[in-house]
KOLKOL-843217 format. One record per atom (N, C-alpha, C, CB): residue in one letter; x, y, z. Coordinates in steps of 0.1 Angstrom, whole numbers, plus 2048, in hexadecimal, padded with zeros to 3 digits. Glycine has a CB too. Example, Ala and Ser with C-alpha at 12.3 -4.5 7.8 and 13.67 -1.06 7.14 Angstrom:
2
a8847C784E/a87B7D384E/a8847DF84E/a8717D385A/s8807EA847/s8897F5847/s88180084F/s88D7FA839/
END
This chain:
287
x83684A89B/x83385088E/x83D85B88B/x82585688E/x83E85C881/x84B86487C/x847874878/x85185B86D/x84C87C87C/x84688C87A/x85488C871/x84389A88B/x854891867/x86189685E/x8618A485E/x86089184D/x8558B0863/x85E8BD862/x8588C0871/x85A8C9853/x8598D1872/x8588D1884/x84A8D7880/x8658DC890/x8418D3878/x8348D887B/x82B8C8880/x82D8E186D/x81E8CD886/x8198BE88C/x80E8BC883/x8148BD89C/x8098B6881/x7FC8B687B/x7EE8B987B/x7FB8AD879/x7EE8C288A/x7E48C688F/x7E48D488A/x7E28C489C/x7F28D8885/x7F68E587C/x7ED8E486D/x80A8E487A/x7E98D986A/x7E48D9859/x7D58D385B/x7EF8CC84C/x7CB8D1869/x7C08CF869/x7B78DC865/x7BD8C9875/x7AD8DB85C/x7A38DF851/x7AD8EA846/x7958E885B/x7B78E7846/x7BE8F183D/x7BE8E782F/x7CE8F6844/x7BD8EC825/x7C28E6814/x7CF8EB811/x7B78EC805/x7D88E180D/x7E48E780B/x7E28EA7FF/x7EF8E180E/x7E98F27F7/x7EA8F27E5/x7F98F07E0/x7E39027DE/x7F78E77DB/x8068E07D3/x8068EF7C8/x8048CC7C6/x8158E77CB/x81C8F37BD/x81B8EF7AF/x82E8F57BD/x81A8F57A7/x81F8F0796/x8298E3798/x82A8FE78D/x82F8E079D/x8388D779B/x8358C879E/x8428DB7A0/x8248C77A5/x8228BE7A5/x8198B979C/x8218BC7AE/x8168BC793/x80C8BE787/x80F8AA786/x8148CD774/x8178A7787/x81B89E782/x81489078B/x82A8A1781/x80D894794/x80A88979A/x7F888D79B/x8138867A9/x7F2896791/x7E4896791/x7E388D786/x7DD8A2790/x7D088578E/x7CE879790/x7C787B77E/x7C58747A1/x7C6872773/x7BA87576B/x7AF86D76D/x7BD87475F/x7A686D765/x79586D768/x79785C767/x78887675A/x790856774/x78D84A772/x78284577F/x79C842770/x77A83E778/x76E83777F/x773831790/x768829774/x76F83879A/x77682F7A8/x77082D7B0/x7808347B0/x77581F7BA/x77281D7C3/x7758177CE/x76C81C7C2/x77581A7DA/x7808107E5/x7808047E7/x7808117F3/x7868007EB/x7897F07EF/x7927EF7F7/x78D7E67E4/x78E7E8802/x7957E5812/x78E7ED818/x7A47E8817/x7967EE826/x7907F4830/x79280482F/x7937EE83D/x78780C835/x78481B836/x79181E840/x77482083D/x79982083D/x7A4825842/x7B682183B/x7A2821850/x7BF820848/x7CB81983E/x7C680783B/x7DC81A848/x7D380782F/x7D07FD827/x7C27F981D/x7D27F4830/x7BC80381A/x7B280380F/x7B5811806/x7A2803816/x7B080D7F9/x7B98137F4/x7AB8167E7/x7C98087F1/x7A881F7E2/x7A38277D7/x7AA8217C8/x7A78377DA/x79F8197BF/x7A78127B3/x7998167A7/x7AB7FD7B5/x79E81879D/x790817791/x78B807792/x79581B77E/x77980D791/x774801794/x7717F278B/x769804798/x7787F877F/x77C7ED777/x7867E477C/x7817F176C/x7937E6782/x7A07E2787/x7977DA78F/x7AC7EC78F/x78E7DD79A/x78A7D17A2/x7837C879D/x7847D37AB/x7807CA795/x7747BE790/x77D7B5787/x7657C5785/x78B7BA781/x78A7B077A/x79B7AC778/x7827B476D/x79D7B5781/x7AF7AE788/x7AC79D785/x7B37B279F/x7B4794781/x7B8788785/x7C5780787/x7B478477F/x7CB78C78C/x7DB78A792/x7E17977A2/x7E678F780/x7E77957A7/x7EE79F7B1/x7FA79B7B7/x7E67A17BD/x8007A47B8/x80E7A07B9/x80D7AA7C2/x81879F7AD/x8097A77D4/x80E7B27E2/x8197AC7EB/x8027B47EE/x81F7B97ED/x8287B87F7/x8287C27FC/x8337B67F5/x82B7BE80E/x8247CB81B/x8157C481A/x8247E0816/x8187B9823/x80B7B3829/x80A7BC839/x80E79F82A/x80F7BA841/x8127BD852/x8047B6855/x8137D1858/x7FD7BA85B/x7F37B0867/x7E27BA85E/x7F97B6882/x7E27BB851/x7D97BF84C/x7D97BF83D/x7D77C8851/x7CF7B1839/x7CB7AC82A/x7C07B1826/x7CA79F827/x7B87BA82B/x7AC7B9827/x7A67BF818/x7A87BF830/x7AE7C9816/x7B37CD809/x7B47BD7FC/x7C37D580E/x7BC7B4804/x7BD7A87F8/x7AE7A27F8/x7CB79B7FC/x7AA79E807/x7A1796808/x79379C800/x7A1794817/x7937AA7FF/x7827B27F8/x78B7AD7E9/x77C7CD7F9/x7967AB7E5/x7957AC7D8/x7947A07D5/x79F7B37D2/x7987907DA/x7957867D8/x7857847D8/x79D77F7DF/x7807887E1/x77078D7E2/x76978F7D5/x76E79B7E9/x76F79B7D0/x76979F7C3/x7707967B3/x76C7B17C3/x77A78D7B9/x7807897AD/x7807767AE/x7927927AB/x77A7707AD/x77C7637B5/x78A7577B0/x76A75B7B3/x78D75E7A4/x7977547A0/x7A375E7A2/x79574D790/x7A47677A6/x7AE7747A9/x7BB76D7B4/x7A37847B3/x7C476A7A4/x7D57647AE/x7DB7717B5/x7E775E7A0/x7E276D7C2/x7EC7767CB/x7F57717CD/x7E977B7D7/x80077A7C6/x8147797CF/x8117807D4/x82477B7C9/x81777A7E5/x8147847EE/x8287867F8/x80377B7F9/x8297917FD/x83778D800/x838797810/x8437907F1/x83B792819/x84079E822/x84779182E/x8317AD829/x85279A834/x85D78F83E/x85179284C/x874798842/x84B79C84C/x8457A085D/x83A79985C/x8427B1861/x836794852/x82478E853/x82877C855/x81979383E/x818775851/x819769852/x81276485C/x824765852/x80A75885B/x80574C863/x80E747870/x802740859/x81874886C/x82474687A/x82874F87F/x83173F878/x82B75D879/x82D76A883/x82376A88F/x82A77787A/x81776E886/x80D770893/x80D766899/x800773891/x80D758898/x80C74A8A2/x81574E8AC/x81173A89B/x81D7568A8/x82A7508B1/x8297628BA/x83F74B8A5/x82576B8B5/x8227748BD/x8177768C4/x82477C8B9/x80E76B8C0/x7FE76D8CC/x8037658DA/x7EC7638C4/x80E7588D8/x80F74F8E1/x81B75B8E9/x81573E8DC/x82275F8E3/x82E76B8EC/x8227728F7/x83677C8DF/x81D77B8EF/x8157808F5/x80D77A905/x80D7818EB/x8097708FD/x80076B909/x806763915/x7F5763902/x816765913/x81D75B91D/x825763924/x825750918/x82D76F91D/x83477A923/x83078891E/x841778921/x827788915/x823798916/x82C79E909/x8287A2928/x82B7A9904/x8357B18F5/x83C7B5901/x82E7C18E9/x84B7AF8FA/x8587B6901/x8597C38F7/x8687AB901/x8507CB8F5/x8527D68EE/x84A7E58F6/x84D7D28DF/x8457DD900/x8367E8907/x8437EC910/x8227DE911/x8407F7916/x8477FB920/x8457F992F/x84680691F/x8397F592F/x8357F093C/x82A7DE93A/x829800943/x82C7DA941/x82B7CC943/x81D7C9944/x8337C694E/x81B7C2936/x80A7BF933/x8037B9941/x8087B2926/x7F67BB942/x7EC7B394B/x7EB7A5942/x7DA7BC94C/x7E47A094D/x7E1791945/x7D879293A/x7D978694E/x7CD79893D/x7BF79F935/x7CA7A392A/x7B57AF93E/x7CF7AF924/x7D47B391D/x7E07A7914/x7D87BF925/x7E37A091D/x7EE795914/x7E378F910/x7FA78B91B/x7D878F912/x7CF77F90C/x7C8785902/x7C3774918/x7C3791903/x7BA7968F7/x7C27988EB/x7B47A38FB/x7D27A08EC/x7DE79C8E1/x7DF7928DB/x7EB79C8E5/x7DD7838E6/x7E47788DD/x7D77748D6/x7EC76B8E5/x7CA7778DD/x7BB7748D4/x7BD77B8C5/x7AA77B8DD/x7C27868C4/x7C57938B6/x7CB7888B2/x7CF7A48B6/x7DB7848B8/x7E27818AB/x7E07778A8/x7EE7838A9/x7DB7678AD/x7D575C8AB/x7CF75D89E/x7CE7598B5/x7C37638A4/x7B9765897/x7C076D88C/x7AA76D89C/x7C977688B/x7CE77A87F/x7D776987B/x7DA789881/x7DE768883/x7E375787D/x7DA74F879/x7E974E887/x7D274D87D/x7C5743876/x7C274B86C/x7B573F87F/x7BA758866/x7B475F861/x7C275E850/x7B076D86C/x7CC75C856/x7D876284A/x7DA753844/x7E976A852/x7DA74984A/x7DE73884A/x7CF73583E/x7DC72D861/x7C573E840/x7B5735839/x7B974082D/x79E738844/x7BA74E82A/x7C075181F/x7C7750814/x7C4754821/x7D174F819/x7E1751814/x7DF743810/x7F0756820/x7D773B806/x7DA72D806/x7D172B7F4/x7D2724817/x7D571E7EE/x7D071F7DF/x7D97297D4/x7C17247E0/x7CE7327CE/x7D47377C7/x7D97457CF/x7CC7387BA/x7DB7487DB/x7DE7547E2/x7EE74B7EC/x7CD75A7EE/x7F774F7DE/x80474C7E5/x8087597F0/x81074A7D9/x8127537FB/x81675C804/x828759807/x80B75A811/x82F765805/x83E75C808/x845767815/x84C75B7F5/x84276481E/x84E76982D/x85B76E822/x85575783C/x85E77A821/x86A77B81B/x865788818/x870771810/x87579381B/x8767A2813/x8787A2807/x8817AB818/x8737A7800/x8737AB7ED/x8827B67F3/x85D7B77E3/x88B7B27EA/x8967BA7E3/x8987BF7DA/x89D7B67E2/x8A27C57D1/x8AA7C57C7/x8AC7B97C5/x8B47CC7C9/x8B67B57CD/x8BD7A77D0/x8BF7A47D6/x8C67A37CE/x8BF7957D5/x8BF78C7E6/x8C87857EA/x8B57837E9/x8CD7867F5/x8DC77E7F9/x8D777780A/x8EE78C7FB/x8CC77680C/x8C676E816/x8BF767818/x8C477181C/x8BB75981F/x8AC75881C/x8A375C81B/x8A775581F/x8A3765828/x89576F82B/x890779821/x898778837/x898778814/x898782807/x89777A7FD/x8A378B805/x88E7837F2/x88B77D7E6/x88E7887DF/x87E7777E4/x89478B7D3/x89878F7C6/x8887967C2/x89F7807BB/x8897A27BD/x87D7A97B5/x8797A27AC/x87F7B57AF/x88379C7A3/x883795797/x880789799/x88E796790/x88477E7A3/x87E7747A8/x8717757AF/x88776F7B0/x86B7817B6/x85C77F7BB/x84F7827B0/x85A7897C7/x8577857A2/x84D78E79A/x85077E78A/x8557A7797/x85777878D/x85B76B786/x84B765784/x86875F792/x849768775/x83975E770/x82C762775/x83A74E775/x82F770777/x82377B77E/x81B77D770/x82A78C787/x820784765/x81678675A/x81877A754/x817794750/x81A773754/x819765747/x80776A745/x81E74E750/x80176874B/x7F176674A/x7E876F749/x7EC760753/x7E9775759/x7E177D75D/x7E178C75E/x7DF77A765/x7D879575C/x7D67A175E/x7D879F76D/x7C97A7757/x7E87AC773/x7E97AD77E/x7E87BC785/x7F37A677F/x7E67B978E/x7E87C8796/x7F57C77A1/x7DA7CC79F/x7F97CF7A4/x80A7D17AB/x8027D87BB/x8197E17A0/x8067D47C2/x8017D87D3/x80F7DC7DC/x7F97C87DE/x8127EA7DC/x81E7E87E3/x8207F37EF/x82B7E97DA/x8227EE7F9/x8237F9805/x82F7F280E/x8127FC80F/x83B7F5808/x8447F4813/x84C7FC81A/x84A7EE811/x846807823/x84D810828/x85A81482A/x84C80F82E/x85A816817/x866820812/x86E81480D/x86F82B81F/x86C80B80C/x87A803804/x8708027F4/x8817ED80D/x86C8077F2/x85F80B7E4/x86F8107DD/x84C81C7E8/x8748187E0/x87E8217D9/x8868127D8/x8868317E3/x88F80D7DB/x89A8037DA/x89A7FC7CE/x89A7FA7E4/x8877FD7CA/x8827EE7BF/x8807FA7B4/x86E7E27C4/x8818077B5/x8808117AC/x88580979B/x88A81E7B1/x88D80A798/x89280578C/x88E7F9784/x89D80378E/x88C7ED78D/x88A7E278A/x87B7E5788/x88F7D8794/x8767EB791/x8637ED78C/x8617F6784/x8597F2796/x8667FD77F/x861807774/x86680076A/x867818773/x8717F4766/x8747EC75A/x86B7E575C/x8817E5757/x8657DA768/x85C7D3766/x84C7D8761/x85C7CC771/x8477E3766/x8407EB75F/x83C7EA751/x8447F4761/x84A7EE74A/x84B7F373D/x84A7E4737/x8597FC73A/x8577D773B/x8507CB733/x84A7C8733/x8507C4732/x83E7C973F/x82D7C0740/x8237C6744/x82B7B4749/x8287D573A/x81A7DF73A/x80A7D8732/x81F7EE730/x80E7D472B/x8037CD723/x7F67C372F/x80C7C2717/x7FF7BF73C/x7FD7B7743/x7F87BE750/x8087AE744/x7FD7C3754/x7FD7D0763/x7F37D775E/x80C7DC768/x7E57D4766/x7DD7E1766/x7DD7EA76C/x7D47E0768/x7E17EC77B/x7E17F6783/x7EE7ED792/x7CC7FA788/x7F57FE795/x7FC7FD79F/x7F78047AE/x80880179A/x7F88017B4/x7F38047C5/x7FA8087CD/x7F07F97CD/x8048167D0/x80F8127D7/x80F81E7E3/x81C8107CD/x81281C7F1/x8168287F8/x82782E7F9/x810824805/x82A83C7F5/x83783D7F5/x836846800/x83E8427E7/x844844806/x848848813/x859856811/x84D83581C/x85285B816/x85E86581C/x86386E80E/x86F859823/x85387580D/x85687B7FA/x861889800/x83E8847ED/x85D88E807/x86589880C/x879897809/x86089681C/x87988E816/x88688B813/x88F88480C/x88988A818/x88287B802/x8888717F6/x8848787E9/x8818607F5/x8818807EA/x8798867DE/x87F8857D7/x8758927DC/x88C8857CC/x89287F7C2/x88A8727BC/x8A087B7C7/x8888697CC/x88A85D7C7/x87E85B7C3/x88F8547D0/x8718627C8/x8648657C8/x85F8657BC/x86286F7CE/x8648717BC/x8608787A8/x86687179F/x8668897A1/x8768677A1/x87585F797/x86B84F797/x88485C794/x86A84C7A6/x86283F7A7/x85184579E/x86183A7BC/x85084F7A5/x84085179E/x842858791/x83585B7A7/x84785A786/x84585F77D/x84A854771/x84986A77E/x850846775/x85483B76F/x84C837770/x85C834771/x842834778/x83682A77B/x82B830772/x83182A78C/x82883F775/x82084576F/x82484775C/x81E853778/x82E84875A/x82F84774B/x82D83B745/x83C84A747/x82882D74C/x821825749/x81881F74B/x825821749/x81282575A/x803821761/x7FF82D763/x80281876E/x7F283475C/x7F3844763/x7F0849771/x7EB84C75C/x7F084F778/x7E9850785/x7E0853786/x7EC85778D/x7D384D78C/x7C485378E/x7BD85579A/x7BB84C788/x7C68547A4/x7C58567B4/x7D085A7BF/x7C184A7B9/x7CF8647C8/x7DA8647D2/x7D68687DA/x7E68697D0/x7D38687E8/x7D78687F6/x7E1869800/x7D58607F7/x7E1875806/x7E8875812/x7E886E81B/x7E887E816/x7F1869822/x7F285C832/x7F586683C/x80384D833/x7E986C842/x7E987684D/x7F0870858/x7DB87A851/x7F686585B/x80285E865/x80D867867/x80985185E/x81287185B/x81A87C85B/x817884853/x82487B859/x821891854/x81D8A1850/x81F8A2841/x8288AE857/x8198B083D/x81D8B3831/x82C8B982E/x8138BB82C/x82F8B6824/x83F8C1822/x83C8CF824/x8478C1812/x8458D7826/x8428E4825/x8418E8814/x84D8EB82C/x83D8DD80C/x83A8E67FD/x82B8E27FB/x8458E07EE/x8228D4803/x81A8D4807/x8158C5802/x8158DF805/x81C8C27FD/x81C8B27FA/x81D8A7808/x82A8B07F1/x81289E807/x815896812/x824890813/x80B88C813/x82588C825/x831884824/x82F87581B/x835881836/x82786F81F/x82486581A/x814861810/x82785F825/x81585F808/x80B85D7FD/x8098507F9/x80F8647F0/x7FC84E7F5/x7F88427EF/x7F38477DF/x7EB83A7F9/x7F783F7D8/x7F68457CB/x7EE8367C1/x80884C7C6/x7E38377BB/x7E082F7B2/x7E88347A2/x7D082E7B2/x7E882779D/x7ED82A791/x7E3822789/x7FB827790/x7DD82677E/x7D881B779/x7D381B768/x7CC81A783/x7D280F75E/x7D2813751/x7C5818750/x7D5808746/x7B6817753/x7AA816751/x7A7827759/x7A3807758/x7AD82E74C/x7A883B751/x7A5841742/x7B484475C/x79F84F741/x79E857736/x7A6860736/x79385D735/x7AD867729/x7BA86A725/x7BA879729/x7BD867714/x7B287C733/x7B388C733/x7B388D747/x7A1895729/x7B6894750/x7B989875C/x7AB898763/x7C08A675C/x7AC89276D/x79E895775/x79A89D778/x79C89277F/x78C8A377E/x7888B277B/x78A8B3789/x7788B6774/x78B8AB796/x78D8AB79C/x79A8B27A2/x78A8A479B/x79E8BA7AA/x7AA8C07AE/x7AB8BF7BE/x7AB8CE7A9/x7A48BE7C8/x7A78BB7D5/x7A38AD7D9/x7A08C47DE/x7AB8AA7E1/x7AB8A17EC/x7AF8A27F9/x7B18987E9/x7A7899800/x79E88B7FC/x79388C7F9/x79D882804/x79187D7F0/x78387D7EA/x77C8777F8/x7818737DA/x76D8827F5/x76287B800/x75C8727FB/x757884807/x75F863805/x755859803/x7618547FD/x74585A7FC/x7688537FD/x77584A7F5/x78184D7FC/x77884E7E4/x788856800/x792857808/x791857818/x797862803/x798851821/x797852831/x7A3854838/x791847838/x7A4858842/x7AF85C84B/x7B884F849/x7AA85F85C/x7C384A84A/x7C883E84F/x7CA83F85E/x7D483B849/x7CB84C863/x7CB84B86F/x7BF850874/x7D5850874/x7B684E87C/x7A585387C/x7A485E88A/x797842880/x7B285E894/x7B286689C/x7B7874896/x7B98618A6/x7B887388C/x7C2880883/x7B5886878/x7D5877876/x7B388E871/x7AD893868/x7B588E85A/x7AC8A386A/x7B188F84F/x7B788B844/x7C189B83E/x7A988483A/x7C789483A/x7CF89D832/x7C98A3827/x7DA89682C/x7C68B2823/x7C18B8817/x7C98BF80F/x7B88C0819/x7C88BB802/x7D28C67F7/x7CC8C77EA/x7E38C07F4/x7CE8CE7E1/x7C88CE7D5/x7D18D57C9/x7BB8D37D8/x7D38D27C2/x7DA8D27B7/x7D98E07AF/x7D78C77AE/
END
């Protein structure tokens, strides 16, 4: 896990941090909410309109946890998914439960028991079966990194994975890719702007606000001058900056809000926000 300054995080348990004026710009306004996925990482706080009546998604940053897609197909039954990440898939895991269970993760430092290789390859099996019954119909899935631009197979073009996404449907945007969020900066704040009418709400965790911050405040204030923000969350996985902003944030953006600031000013919300990490306390700050 990545610590970005030299304090630990046991340094910010029961403390509230208080942002400066200068983050004015990422309080959330008033809108009706409620979670979806799981109580921890990868569930994510949306107004409870967006769930009910999303009939499009366009995620990328699957890793070895859909549950988040799977409550929203739940609640939406004709609800299409582009789905995109190179590390996920029905053949990843196939092919890393059988590793597992024949020579163990060449990644552990010490050399699995049998017990321990067989209960791995039972996890990732069943994520292979579990992703294969999914990812199928109207829930497309494509093995491939989202770019700028693509000059490999293993890559697809922003503009090629988002190709005949609003023709139809009211969509929502799902994106957590640990920090290459910045790379698609430009191309998604134009795509934004042409198929705002279309994009109800965006989903996204940004990484490394500290030392990208440039890239930060322009990624979130493009998005937000077209989807407003009505939720954000600290990823207690790492520290706050020394100005008191988390390292990493999950931020809703969404149209289905009221035109005035939430009355709300600290987080996290109880009964709606959870640790992503559950051995850690959550991150507190308030505006």
């Amino acid at each position: 896990k990545r610590i970005a300054t030299s304090c630990s995080r046991s340094s910010y348990r029961g403390l509230t941090m208080k942002l400066s004026p200068e983050f004015q710009y990422l309080r959330p306004f008033k809108s009706e909410l409620i979670r979806v996925g799981p109580k921890g990482d990868c569930g994510y706080v949306i107004p409870k309109s967006v769930a009910e009546k999303t009939n499009g998604m366009y995620s990328i940053g699957i890793s070895t946890n859909w549950e988040f897609e799977v409550e929203m197909a739940k609640r939406n039954p004709k609800l299409k998914i582009s789905a995109f990440d190179r590390t996920s898939g029905w053949t990843v895991f196939a092919f890393v439960g059988l590793r597992d269970l024949l020579r163990g993760d060449p990644s552990e430092s010490e050399k699995m028991s049998a017990i321990a290789r067989f209960k791995s390859a039972l996890h990732y099996l069943n994520l292979s079966v579990r992703f294969r019954i999914f990812f199928s119909g109207r829930k497309k899935f494509d093995r491939k990194w989202v770019r700028e631009s693509s000059s490999l197979k293993s890559e697809i073009s922003f503009a090629d994975s988002i190709h005949g996404l609003f023709d139809k449907d009211e969509v929502m945007l799902k994106i957590d890719i640990e920090g290459g969020e910045y790379e698609l900066s430009k191309s998604l704040i134009e795509c934004l702007k042409k198929n705002s009418k279309r994009i109800n709400s965006v989903v996204m965790e940004f990484h490394d606000t500290r030392v990208r911050r440039i890239e930060f405040e322009y990624l979130v204030q493009g998005i937000s001058s077209v989807v407003p923000i009505v939720h954000i969350h600290g990823n207690n996985c790492v520290v706050v900056a020394p100005d008191g902003l988390p390292e990493v944030v999950e931020i809703t953006f969404a149209k289905d809000c009221e035109s005035n600031y939430s009355d709300i000013l600290s987080f996290p919300l109880a009964g709606l926000d959870f640790p992503n990490d559950k051995s850690f306390p959550d991150l507190s700050f308030s505006f």
